[in-house]
Biotite code that builds the C-alpha atoms (Angstrom):
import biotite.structure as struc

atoms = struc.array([
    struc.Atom([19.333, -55.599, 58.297], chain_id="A", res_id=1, res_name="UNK", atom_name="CA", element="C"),
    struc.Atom([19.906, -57.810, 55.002], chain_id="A", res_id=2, res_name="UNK", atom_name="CA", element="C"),
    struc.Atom([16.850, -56.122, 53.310], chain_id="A", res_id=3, res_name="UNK", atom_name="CA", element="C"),
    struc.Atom([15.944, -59.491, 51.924], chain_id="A", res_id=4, res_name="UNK", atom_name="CA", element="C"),
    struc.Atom([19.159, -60.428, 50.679], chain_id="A", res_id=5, res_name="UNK", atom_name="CA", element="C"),
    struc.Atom([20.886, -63.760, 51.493], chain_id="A", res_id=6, res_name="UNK", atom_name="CA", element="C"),
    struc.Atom([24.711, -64.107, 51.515], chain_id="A", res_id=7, res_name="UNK", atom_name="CA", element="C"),
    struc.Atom([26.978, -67.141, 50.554], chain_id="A", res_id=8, res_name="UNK", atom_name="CA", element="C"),
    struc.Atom([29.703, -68.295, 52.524], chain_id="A", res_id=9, res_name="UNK", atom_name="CA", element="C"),
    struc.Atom([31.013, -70.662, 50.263], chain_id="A", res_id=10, res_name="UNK", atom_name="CA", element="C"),
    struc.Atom([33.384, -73.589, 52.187], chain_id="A", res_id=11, res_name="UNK", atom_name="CA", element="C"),
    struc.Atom([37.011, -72.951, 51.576], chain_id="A", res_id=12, res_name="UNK", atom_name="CA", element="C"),
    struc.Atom([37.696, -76.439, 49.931], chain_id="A", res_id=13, res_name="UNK", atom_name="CA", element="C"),
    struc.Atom([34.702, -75.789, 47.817], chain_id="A", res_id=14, res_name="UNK", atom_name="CA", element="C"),
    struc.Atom([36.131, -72.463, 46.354], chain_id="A", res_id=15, res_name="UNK", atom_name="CA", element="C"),
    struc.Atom([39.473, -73.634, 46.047], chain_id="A", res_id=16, res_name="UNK", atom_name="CA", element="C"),
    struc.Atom([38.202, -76.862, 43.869], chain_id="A", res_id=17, res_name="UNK", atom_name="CA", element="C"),
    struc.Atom([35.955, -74.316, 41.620], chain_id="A", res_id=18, res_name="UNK", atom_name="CA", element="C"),
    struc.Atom([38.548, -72.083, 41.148], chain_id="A", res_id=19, res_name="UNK", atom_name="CA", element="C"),
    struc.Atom([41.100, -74.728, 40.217], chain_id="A", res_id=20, res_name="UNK", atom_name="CA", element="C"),
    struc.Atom([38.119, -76.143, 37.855], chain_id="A", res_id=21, res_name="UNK", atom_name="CA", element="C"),
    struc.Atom([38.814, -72.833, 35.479], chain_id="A", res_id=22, res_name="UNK", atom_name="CA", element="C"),
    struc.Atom([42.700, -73.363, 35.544], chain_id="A", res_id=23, res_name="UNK", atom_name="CA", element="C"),
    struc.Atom([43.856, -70.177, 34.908], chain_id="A", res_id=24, res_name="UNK", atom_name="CA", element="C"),
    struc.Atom([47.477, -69.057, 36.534], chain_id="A", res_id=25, res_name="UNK", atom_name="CA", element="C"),
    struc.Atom([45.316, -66.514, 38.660], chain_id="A", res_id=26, res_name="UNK", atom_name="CA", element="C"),
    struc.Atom([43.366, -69.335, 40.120], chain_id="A", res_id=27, res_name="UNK", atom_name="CA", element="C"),
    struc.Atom([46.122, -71.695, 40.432], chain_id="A", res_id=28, res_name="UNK", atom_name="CA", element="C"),
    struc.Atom([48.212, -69.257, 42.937], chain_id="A", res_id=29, res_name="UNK", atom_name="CA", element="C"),
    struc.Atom([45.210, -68.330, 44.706], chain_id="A", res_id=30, res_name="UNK", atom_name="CA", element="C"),
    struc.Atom([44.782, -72.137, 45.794], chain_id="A", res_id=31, res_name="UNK", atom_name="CA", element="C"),
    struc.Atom([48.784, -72.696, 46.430], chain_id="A", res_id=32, res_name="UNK", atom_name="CA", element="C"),
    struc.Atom([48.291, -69.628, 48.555], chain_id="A", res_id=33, res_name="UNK", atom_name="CA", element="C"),
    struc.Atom([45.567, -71.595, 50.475], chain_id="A", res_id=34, res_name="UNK", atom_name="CA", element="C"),
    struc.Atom([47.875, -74.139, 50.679], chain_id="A", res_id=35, res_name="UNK", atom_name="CA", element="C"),
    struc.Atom([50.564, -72.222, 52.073], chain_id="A", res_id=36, res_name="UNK", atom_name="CA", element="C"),
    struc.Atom([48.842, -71.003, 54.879], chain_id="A", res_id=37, res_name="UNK", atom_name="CA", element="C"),
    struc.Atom([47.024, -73.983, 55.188], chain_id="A", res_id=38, res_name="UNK", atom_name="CA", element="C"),
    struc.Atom([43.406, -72.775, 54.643], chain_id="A", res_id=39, res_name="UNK", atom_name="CA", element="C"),
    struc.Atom([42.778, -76.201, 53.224], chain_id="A", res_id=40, res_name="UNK", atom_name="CA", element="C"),
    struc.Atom([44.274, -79.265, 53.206], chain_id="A", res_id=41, res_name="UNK", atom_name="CA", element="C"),
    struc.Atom([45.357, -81.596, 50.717], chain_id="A", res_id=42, res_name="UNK", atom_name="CA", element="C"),
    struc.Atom([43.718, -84.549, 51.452], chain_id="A", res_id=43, res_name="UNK", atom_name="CA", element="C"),
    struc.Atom([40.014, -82.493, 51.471], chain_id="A", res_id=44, res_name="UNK", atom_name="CA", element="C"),
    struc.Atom([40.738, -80.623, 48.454], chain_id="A", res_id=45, res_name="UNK", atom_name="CA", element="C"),
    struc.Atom([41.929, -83.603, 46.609], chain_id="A", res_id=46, res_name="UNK", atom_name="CA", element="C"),
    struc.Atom([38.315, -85.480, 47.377], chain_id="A", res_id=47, res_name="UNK", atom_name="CA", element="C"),
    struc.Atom([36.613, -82.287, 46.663], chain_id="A", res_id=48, res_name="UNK", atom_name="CA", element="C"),
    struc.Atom([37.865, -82.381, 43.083], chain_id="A", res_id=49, res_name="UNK", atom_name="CA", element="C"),
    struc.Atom([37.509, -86.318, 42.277], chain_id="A", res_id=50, res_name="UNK", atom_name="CA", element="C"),
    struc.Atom([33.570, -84.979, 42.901], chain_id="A", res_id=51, res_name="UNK", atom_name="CA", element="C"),
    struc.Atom([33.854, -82.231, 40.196], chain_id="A", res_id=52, res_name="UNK", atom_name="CA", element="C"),
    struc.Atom([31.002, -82.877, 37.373], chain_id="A", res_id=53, res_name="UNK", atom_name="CA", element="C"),
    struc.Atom([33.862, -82.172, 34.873], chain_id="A", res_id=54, res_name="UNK", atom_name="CA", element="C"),
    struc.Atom([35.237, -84.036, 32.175], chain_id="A", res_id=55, res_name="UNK", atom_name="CA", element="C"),
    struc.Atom([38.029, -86.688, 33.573], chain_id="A", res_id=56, res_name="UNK", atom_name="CA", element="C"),
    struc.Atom([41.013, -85.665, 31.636], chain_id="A", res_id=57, res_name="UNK", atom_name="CA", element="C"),
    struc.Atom([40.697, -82.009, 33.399], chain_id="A", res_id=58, res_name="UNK", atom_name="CA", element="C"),
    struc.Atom([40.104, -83.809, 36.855], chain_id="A", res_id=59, res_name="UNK", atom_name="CA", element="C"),
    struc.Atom([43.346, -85.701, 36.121], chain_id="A", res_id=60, res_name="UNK", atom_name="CA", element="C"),
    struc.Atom([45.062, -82.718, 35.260], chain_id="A", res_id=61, res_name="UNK", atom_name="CA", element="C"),
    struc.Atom([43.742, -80.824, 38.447], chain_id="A", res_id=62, res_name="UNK", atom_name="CA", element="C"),
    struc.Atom([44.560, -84.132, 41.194], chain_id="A", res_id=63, res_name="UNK", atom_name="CA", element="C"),
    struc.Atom([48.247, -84.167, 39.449], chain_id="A", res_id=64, res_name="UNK", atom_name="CA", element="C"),
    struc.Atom([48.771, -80.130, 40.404], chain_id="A", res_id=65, res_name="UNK", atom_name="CA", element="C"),
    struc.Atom([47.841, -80.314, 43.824], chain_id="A", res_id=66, res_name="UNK", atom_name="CA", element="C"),
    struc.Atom([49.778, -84.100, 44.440], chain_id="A", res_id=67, res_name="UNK", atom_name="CA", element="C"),
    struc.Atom([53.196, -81.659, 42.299], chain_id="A", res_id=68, res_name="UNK", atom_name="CA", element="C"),
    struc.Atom([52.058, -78.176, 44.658], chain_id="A", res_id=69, res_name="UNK", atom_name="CA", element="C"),
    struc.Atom([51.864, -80.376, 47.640], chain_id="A", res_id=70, res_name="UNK", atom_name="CA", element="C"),
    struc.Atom([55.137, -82.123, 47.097], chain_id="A", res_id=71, res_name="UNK", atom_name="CA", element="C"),
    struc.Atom([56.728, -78.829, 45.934], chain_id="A", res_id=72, res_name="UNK", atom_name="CA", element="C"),
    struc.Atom([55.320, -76.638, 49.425], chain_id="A", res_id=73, res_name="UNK", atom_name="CA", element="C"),
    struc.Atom([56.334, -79.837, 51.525], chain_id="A", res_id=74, res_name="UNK", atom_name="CA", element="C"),
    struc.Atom([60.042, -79.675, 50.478], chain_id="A", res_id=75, res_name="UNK", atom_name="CA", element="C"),
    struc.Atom([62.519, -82.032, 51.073], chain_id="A", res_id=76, res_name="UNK", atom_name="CA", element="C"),
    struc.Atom([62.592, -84.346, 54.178], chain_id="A", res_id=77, res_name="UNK", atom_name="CA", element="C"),
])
């Protein structure tokens, strides 16, 4: 019985691209843990942030830290 009440189940992708939005160290490890276990995926998360409504230097800024965590988590070849 939900008594009314509606839940969100917000898409992983989505959360991590909100979170990274506030850029706050907390936020930051919580995504490259998502990354890690690959809850999301680089190439989702990346479009999910060139969609953020926020201003274009922060969008920059958030696109270059996932490309440097990806590279980083990837390692070398």
């Amino acid at each position: 019985m939900t008594h009314s009440k509606t839940g969100l189940c917000i898409e992983a992708h989505d959360l991590a691209a909100s979170k990274l939005a506030a850029y706050r160290e907390k936020d930051k490890e919580f995504v490259r843990l998502l990354l890690i276990e690959k809850m999301i995926d680089v190439k989702i998360i990346t479009k999910r942030i060139s969609e953020l409504n926020v201003e274009a230097k922060l969008r920059e800024r958030l696109l270059q830290w996932v490309k440097i965590t990806a590279e980083e988590l990837k390692g070398p070849e």
